[in-house]
C-alpha positions in Angstrom: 114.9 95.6 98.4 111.2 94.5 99.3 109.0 96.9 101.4 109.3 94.6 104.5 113.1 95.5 104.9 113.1 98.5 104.0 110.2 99.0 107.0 112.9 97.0 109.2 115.5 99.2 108.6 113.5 102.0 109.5 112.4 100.6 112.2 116.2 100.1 113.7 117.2 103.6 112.8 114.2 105.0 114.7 115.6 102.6 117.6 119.5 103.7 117.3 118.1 107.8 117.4 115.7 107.1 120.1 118.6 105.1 122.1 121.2 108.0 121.3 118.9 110.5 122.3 118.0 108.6 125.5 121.9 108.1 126.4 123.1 111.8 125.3 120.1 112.9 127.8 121.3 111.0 130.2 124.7 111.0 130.7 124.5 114.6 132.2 121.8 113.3 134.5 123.2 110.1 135.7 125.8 109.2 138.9 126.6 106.1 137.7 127.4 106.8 133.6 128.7 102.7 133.1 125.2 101.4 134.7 123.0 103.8 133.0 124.9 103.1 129.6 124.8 99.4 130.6 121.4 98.8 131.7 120.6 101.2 128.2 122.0 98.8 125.7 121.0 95.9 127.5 117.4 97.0 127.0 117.4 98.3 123.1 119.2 95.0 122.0 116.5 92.9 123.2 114.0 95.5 121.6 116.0 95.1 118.4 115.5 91.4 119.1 111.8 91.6 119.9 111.6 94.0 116.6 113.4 91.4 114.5 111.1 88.0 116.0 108.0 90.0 115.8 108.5 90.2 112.0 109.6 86.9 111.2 106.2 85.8 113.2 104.3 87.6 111.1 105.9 86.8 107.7 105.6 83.0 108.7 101.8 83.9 109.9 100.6 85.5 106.3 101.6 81.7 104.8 99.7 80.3 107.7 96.0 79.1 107.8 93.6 81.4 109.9 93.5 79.5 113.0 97.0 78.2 112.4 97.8 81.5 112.1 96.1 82.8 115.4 97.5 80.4 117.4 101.0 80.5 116.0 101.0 84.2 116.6 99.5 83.9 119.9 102.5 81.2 121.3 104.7 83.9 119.7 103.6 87.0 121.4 103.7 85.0 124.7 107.1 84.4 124.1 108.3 87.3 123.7 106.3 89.0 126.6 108.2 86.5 128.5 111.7 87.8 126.9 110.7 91.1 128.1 109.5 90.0 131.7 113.1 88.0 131.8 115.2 91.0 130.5 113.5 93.2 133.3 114.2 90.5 135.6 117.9 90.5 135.1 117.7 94.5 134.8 116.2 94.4 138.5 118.6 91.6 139.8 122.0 92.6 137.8 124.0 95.7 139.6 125.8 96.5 136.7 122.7 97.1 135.1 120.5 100.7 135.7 116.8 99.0 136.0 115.2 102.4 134.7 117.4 102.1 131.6 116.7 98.5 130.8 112.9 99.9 131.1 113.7 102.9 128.5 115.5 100.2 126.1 112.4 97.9 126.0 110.5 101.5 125.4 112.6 101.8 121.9 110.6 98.9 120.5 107.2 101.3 120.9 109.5 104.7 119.9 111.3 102.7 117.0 107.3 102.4 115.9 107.1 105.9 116.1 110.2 107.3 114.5 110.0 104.6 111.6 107.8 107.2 109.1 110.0 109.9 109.6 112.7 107.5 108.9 111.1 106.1 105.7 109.9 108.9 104.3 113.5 110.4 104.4 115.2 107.2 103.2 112.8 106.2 100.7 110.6 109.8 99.7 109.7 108.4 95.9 107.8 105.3 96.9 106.6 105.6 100.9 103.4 106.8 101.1 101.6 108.2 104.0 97.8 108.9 104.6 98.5 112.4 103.7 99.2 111.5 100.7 96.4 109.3 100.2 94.1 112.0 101.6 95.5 113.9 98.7 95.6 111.9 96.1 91.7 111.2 96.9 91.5 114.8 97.2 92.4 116.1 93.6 90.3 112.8 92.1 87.5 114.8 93.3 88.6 117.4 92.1 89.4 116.2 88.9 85.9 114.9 89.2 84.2 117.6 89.8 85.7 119.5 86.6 84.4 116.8 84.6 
């Protein structure tokens, strides 16, 4: 498997523990469990979505001149700022649909980002590398080095 879907996958299972996290939190908080669920899953599938297009944009943009490039990932952004701004829309306008949970879906694109090392690391701990590492690595050269 290359290193861009195996950073992917990562990336969805930091979504699916930030999303199962959110909901276990909040059915003990909510009145309305259906909405709050509703509005939840709502929000992390278009994150997975937004996850899945941002990718594919940039794979497409690394084969892509520099100003072809900038532009194409320019229109692309755009569009999906304006998937987001239409999911919120239908979270606000849609009853069946908790607005504050649609919000804390869209969040599990930014917390996916987050939980994605941890992820890695666990699935993958012989070839993903952290700055630690690095910092390490660098760290006994000198060392070596400096015996020399």
């Amino acid at each position: 498997m290359n290193e861009v879907k195996e950073t992917m996958i990562g990336f969805y299972i930091g979504i699916g523990i930030y999303a199962v996290i959110i909901e276990v939190v909040g059915i003990f908080f909510s009145e309305d469990i259906l909405s709050y669920t509703l509005g939840l899953f709502f929000g992390v599938i278009i994150a997975v979505l937004l996850f899945g297009h941002m990718a594919k944009t940039l794979d497409r943009a690394l084969d892509l001149q520099e100003n072809d490039a900038t532009k194409y990932v320019r229109l692309r952004s755009f569009l999906r700022l304006f998937v987001m701004m239409a999911a919120l829309t239908i979270g606000l306008k849609t009853k069946q649909l908790s607005f504050l949970t649609v919000i804390l879906g869209l969040l599990g694109l930014k917390i996916g980002a987050l939980f994605a090392p941890f992820v890695l690391r666990r699935l993958y701990p012989d070839r993903y590398i952290t700055k630690e590492d690095l910092t390490q690595d660098s760290l006994e050269e000198n060392v070596e080095l400096d015996a020399v």
